[in-house]
C-alpha positions as CSV (number, residue, x, y, z in Angstrom):
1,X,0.0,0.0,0.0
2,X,1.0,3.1,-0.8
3,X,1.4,6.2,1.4
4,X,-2.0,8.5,-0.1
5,X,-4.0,5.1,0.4
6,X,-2.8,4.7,4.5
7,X,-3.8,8.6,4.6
8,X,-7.0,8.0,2.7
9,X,-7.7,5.4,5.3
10,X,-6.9,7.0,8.3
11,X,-9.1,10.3,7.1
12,X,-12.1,7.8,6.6
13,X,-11.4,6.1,9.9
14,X,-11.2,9.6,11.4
15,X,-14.6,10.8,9.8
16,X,-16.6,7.2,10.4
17,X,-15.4,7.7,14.9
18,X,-16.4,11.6,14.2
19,X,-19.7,10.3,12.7
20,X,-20.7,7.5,15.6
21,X,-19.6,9.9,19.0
22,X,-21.6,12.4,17.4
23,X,-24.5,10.1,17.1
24,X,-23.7,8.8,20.5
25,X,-24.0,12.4,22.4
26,X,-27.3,12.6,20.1
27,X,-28.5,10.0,22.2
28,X,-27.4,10.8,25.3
29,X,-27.2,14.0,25.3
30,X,-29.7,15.7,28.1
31,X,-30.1,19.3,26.9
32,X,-31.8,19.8,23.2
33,X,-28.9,22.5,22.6
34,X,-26.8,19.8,22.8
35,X,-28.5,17.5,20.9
36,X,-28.4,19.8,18.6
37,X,-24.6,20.3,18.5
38,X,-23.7,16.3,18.2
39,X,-26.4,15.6,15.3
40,X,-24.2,19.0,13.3
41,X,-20.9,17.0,14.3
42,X,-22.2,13.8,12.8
43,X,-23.4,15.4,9.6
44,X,-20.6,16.9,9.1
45,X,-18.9,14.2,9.2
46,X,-20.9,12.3,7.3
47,X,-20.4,14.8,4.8
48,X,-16.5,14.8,4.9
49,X,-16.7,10.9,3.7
50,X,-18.8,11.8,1.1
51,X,-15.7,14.6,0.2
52,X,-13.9,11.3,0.4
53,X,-16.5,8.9,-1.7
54,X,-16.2,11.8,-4.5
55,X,-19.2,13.3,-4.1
56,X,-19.0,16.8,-3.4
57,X,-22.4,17.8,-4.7
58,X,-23.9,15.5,-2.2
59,X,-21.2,16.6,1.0
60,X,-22.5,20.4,-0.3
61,X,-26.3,19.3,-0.4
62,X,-25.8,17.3,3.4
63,X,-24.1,20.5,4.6
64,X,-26.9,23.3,3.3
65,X,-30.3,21.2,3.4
66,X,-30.0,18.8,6.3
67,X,-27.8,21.0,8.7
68,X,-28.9,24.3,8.3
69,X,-32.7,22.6,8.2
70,X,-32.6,20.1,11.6
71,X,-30.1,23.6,13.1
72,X,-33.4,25.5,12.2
73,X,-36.3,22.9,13.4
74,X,-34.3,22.6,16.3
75,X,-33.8,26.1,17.7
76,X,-37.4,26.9,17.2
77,X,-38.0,23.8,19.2
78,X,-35.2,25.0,22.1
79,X,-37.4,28.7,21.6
80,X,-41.2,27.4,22.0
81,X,-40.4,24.6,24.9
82,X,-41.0,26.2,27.9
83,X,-38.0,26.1,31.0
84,X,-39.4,25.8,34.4
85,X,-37.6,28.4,36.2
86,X,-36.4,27.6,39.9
87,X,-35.5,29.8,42.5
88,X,-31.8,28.4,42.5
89,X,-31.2,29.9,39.1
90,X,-31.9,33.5,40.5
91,X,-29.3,33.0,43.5
């Protein structure tokens, strides 16, 4: 194997562990900001092994449609869900 191939495969390696952690703090993440966050981290990389695959249109598409999108749905959810406010957040 050549050197560009080991690099190749250690960038994929590298985007494929970015992809799962972020879909793990998805899941167990317990704020909706945070949700938020990981499910950006694991598109984007999710779009970086498409930059890999070849596919730039579809790495672009991923980046503007489904991250800007699920970012948007998301903070409107984190704007209309009410917070119950205690009295230990005013001391």
């Amino acid at each position: 194997m050549d050197l560009g191939a080991v690099a190749e495969t250690a960038v994929f390696f590298f985007f494929a562990t970015a992809a799962l952690a972020g879909s793990y703090g998805l899941i167990k993440a317990q704020k909706v900001a945070h949700s938020m966050l990981f499910v950006i981290f694991a598109f984007l990389a999710i779009a970086g092994i498409f930059i890999l695959l070849g596919a730039e249109f579809l790495a672009a598409i991923q980046i503007l449609v489904y991250i800007a999108s699920v970012g948007l749905v998301v903070l409107f959810g984190i704007m209309l869900t009410r917070r119950q406010i205690l009295e230990e957040d005013f001391e």
